[in-house]
C-alpha positions as CSV (number, residue, x, y, z in Angstrom):
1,X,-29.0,-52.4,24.6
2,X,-27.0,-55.5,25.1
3,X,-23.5,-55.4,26.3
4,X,-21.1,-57.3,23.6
5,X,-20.3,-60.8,24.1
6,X,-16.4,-60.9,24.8
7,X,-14.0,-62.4,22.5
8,X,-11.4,-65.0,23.4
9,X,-8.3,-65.8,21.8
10,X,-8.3,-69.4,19.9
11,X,-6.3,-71.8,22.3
12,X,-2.8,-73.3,21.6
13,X,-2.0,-76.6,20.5
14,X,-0.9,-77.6,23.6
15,X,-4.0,-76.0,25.6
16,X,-6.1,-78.3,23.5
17,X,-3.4,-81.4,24.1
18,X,-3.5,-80.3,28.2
19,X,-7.9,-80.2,28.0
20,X,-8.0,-83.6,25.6
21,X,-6.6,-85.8,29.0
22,X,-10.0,-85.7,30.5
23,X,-11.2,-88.1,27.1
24,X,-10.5,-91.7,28.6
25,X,-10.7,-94.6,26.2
26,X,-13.6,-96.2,28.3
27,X,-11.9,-99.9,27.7
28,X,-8.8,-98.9,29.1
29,X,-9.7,-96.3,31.4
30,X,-6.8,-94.2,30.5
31,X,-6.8,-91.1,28.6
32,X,-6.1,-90.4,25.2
33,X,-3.4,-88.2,25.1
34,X,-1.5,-90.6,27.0
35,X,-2.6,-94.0,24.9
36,X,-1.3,-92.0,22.1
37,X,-4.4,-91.5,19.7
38,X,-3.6,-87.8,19.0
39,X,-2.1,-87.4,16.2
40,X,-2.3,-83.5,15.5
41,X,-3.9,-80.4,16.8
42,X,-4.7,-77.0,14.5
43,X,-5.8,-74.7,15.1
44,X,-6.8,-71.2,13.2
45,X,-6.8,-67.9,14.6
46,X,-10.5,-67.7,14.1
47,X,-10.6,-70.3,16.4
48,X,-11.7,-73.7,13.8
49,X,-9.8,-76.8,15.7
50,X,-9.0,-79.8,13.9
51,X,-8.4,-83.0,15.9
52,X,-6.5,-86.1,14.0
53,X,-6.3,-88.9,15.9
54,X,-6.9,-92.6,15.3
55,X,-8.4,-95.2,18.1
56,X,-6.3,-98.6,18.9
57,X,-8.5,-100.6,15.8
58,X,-11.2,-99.8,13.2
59,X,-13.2,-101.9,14.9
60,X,-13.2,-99.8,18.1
61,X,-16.7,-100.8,20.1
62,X,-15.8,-97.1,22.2
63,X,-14.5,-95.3,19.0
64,X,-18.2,-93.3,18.5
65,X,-18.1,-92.3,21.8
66,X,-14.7,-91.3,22.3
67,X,-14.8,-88.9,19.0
68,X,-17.9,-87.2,20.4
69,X,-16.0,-87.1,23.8
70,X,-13.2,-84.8,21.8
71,X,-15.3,-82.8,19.9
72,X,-17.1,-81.9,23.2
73,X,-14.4,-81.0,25.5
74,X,-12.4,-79.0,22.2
75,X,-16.1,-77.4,21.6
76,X,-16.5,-76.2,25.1
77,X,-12.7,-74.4,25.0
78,X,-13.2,-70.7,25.4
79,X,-12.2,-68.9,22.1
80,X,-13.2,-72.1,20.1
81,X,-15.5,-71.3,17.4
82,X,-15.6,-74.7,16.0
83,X,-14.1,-78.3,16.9
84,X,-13.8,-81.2,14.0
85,X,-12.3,-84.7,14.5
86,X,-10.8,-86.4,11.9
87,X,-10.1,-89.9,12.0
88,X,-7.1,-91.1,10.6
89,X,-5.6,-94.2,9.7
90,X,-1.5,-93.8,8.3
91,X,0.5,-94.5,10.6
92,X,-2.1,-97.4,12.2
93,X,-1.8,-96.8,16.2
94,X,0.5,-99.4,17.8
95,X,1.0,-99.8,21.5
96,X,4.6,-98.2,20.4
97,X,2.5,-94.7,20.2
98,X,1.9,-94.7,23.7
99,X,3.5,-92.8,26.8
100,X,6.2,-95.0,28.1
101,X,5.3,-95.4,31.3
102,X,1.8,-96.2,30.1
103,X,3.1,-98.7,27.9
104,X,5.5,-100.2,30.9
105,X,2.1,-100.3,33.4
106,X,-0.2,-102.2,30.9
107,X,3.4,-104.6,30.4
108,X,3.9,-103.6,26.9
């Protein structure tokens, strides 16, 4: 008889937010918590996490890459039973949505 696997609490928001700095935006080379691309973490207690978040342009050469980044590093959260990204569009990412002092390194 096989022990049980053991069950882990779905993470918080901000768990997710802390583990989602390790996606960079490969052009930029910064991550994307900081360039401001997440919009919105939720997260069920059954442990279903949904990502919104935009990329700096629709036409984002990285953007397939940096979605399967998310979904990854969300995926392989204990207590995460499944990780879905969607990409949003309203409000359109502006440099305006990024950390300031991001913003004041890259001269915006």
């Amino acid at each position: 008889m096989t022990a049980p696997t053991p069950t882990y609490p779905a993470p918080g928001p901000e768990t997710i937010r802390k583990a989602l700095r390790a996606v960079k935006d490969p052009e930029l080379n910064l991550n994307i918590i900081d360039i401001g691309l997440i919009y919105d973490v939720e997260v069920s207690e059954a442990g279903d996490v949904i990502v919104r978040m935009t990329l700096t342009s629709p036409g984002c050469p990285a953007g397939g890459e940096i979605i399967e980044d998310v979904r990854r590093v969300v995926g392989d959260l204990e207590g995460v039973k499944s990780a879905e990204v969607e990409l949003v569009w309203d409000p359109y990412w502006t440099p305006d949505r990024m950390d300031p002092r991001v913003r004041a390194f890259l001269g915006f």
